[in-house]
C-alpha positions in Angstrom: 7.6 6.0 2.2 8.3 3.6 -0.5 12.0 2.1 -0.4 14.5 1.4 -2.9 13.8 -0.9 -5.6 16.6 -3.1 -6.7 16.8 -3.4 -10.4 17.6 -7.0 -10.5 15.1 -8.1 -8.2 12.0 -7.3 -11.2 11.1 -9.7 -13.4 8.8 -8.7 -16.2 6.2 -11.1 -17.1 3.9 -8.5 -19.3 4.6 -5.6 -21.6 1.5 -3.9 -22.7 1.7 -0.5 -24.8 -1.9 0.7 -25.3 -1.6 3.8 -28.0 -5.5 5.0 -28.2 -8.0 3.4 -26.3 -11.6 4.9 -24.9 -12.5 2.1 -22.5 -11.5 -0.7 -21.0 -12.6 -4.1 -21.9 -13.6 -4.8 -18.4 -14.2 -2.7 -15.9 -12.6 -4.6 -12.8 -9.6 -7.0 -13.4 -7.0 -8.9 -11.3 -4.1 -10.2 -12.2 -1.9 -13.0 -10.7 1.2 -10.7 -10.2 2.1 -6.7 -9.3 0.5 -4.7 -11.8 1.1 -1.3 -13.0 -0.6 1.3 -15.3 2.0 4.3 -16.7 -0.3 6.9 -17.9 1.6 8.7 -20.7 -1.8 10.6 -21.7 -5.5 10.7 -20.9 -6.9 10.1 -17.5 -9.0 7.4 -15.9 -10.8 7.1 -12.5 -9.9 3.9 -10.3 -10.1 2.2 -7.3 -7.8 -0.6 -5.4 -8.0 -1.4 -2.1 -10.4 1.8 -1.0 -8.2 3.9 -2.6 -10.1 5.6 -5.3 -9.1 8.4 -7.3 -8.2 10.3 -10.9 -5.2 9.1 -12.6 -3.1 12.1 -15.4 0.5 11.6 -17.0 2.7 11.6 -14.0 0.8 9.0 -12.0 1.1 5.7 -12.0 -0.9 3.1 -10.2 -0.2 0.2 -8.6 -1.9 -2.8 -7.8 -0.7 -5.7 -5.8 -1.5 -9.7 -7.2 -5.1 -10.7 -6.8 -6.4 -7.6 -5.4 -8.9 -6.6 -8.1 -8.7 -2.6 -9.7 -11.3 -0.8 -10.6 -10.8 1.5 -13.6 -13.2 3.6 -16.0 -11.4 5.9 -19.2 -12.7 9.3 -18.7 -10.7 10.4 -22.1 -8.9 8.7 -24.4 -5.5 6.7 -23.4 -2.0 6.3 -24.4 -0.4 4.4 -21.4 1.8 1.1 -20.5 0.8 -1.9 -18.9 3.0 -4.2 -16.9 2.9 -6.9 -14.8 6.0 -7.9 -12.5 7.0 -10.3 -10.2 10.1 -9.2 -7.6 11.8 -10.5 -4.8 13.6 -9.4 -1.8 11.5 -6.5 -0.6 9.4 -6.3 2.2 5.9 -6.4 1.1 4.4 -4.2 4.0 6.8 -1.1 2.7 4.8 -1.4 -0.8 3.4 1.6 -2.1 -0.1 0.7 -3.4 -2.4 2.3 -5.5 -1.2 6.0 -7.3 2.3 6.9 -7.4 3.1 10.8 -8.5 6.1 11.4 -10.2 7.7 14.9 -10.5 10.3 14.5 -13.0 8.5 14.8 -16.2 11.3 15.2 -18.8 12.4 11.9 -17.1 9.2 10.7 -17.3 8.3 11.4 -21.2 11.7 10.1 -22.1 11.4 6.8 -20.2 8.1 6.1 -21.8 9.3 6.7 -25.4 12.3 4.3 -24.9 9.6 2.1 -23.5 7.5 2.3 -26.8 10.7 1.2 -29.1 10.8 -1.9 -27.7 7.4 -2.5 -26.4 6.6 -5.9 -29.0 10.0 -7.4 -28.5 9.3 -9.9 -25.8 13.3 -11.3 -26.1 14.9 -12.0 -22.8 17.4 -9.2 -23.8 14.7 -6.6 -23.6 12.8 -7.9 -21.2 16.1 -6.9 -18.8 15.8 -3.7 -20.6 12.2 -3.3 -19.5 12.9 -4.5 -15.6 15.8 -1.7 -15.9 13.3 1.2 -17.1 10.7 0.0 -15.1 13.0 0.0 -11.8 14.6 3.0 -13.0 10.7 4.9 -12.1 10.3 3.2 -9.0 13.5 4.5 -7.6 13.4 7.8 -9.5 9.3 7.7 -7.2 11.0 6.5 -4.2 13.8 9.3 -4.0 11.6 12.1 -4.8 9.0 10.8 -1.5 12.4 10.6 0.5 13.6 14.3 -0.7 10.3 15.9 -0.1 9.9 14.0 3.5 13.3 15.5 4.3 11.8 18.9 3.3 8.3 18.3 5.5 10.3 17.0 8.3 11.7 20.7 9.4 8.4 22.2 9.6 7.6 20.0 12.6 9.2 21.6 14.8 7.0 20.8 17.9 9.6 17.9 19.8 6.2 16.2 21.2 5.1 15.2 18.2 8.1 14.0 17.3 8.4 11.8 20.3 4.6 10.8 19.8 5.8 9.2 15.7 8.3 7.1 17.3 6.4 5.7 20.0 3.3 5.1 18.1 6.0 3.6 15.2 7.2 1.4 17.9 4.1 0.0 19.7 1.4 0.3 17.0 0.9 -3.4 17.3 0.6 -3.3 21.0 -2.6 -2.3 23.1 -1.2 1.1 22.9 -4.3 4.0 23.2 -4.1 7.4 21.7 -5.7 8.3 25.5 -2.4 6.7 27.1 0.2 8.1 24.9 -1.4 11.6 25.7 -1.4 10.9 29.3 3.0 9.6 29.4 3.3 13.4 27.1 1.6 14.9 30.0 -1.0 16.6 27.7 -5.0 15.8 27.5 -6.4 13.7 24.8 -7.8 17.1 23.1 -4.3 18.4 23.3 -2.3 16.1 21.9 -4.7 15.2 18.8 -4.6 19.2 18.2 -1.0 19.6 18.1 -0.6 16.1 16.4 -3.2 17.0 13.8 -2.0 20.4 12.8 2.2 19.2 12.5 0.9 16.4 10.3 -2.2 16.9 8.7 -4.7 14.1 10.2 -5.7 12.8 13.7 -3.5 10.4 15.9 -6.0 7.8 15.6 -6.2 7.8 11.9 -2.2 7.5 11.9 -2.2 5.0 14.4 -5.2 2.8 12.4 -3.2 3.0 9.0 -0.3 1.4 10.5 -2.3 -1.4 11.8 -4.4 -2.2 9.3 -1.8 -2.2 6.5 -0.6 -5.1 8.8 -4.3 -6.6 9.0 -4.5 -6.9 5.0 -0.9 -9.0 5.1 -1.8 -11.3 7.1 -5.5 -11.7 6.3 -4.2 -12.8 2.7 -0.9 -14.4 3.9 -1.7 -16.3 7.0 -4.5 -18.5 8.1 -4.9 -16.8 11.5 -8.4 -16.4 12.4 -9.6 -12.8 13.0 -9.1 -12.8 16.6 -5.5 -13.9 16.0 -4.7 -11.0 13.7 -6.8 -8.3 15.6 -4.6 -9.4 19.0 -1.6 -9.2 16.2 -2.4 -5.6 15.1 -2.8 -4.2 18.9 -6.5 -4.6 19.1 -8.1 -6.4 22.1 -10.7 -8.5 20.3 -11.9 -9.2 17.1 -15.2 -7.9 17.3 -13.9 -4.0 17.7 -10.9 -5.1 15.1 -14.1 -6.0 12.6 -15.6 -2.6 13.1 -12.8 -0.5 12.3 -11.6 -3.0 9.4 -15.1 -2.9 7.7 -15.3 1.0 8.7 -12.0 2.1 6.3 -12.5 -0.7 3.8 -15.7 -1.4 2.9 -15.8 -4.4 3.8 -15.6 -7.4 6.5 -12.1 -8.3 7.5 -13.9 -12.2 6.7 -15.0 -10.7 2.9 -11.9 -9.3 2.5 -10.0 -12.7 2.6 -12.9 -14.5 1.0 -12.4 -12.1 -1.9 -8.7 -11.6 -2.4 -6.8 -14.7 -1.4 -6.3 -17.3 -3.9 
């Protein structure tokens, strides 16, 4: 779940408002800070860090700096562009890639404010741009937090309950989905049952998000070799860590840093 954006922490560096466009320039870009597409009509497929997907009015996608985004018009566009720079938020509680917003009316009338004062690049309305742009990132971040308070009642089994915390807790550690099973006093087959069908996917797919959102920081933040951050991210060595990293993301944990750190 995303947290709250603070509206002074965002500073603008780019204001982009695209009015009619049937394909981009380039079909892959990065950019040196956070990026974001607001689609106000039109959709386009994309792709950021193996997230891949169709984007409408009501989405917005997000890309973090140097990570390239894969995009393709599939109609014609009207949408802003914006790139950002921010501090004072952890970096691992980051949404990336597409953002749905509920709130429409919201929505529509943000983007038309947007448009009035999309070519003035003064520092007055650059604040007024941070503001509107903040103002959807919180407006995203309380509707996650309101519907996860409406999900979290239909859990009602207290295992799986207990199961989040601990695997919230020790994800890092050498923690197996067969042990945490075994100290709930239920087999392997039924615990991944009863965790599946309260939350939608397997333990082990839960557990490997977790760890390798963790994998991606410090592969592009740290110089720690790959059997540093694979001990780091609660796996024993790096040649299994490589297996499962390559597995989700297409790639080598050694590409991955190769491609995307400056």
């Amino acid at each position: 779940m995303a947290e709250l954006w603070h509206i002074h922490d965002i500073e603008i560096q780019q204001h982009s408002y695209w009015d009619h466009i049937e394909e981009f320039i380039l079909s892959e870009d990065t950019y040196p800070h956070y990026s974001v597409f607001c689609i106000m009509d039109g959709t386009f497929d994309y792709k950021v860090l193996g997230e891949s997907g169709q984007a409408e009015f009501g989405d917005i996608i997000l890309c973090p700096p140097n990570i390239p985004l894969k995009r393709k018009a599939f109609t014609p566009l009207q949408f802003h562009f914006f790139q950002f720079s921010f501090k004072g938020l952890d970096e691992e509680h980051m949404p990336v890639g597409l953002l749905k917003l509920k709130d429409e009316v919201r929505l529509s009338t943000t983007y038309e404010r947007l448009i009035n004062i999309a070519f003035d690049e003064s520092v007055q309305s650059n604040k007024w741009k941070a503001h509107l742009l903040s103002d959807l990132f919180q407006t995203y971040s309380m509707e996650n937090h309101l519907g996860t308070l409406e999900d979290e009642p239909k859990i009602h089994d207290h295992i799986i309950h207990k199961a989040l915390d601990h695997i919230n807790k020790h994800a890092f550690s050498d923690m197996t989905i067969k042990a945490l099973s075994q100290e709930l006093n239920l087999s392997p087959v039924q615990f991944t049952r009863r965790f599946k069908e309260s939350l939608g996917v397997l333990p082990v797919e839960y557990l490997t998000s977790i760890r390798l959102r963790k994998a991606r920081t410090l592969l592009l933040e740290t110089d720690y070799t790959i059997e540093d951050i694979a001990v780091r991210c609660g796996y024993n060595n790096g040649f299994y860590f490589s297996r499962i990293f390559s597995k989700k993301m297409k790639m080598s944990p050694s590409l991955f840093r190769r491609t995307h750190k400056i």
